[in-house]
N, C-alpha and C positions, 0 to 999 in steps of 0.2 A: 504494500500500500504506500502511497506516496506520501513525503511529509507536506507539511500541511503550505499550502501557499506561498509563494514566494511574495515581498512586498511590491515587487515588480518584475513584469515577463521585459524579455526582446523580442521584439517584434521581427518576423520571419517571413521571406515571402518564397517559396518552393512550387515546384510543377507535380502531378502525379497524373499517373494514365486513368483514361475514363474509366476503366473496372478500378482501380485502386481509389476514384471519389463516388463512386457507387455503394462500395463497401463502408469505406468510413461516411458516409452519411447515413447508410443504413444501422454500421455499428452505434452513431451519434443519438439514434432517435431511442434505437433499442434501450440502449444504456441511459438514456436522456443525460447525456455531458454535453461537450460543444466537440466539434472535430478539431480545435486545437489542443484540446483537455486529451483526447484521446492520442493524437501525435506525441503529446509530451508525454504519455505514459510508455508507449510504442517505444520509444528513446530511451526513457529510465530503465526498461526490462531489459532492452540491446544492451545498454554501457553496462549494469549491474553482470550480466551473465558471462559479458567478454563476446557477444555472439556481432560485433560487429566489424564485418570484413568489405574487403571490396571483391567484388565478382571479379573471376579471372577472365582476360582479355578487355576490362575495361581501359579506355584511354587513359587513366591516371596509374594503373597498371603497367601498361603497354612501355609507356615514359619512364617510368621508377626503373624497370626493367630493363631497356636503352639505356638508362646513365648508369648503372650498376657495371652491364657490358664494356661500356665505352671505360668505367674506370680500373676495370681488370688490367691485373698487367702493369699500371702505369703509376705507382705509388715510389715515391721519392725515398730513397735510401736514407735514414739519419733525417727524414723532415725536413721542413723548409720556412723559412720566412723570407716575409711581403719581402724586406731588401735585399735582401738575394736571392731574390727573384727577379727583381728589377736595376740590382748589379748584373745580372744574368743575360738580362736581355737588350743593354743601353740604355734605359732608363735614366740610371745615373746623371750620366753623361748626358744627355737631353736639358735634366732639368739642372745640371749645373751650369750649361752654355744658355739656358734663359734667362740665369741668376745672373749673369755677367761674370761667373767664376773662372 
């Protein structure tokens, strides 16, 4: 059961398919809550359970998945920093000939 009210919601604006506002309207009436009352309960039961994943071959999948790849392989011995990195590349040397150095 949910705790009790929060003093204020955030306001959400989301899409769902014509069967998925079918149901929650029909769950809204059954239950007499509002179809926001039931979204956020929807949500409380996902995070509490751990059951919320992203469907495999979703594009925020697909992406995660590409940069994972792309970063095999290519990890820096001993780590790196920002100025040697930009020693590395002339950098330096750039912004010390802007500086008048």
């Amino acid at each position: 059961m949910p705790a009790s009210p929060p003093s204020r919601y955030v306001r959400k604006q989301f899409s769902v398919t014509p069967e998925q506002d079918r149901a929650l309207k029909r769950w809204s009436r059954e239950l007499g809550v509002s179809e926001a009352e039931l979204v956020r309960r929807a949500l409380d039961a996902a995070l509490a359970d751990g059951s919320v994943t992203l469907p495999a071959g979703s594009p925020l999948d697909e992406l995660l998945a590409h940069t994972r790849e792309l970063g095999d392989g290519r990890r820096l011995e001993g780590g790196w920093d920002r100025e040697g990195l930009y020693d590395d590349r002339g950098y330096q040397r750039d912004r010390d000939d802007a500086a008048g150095a």
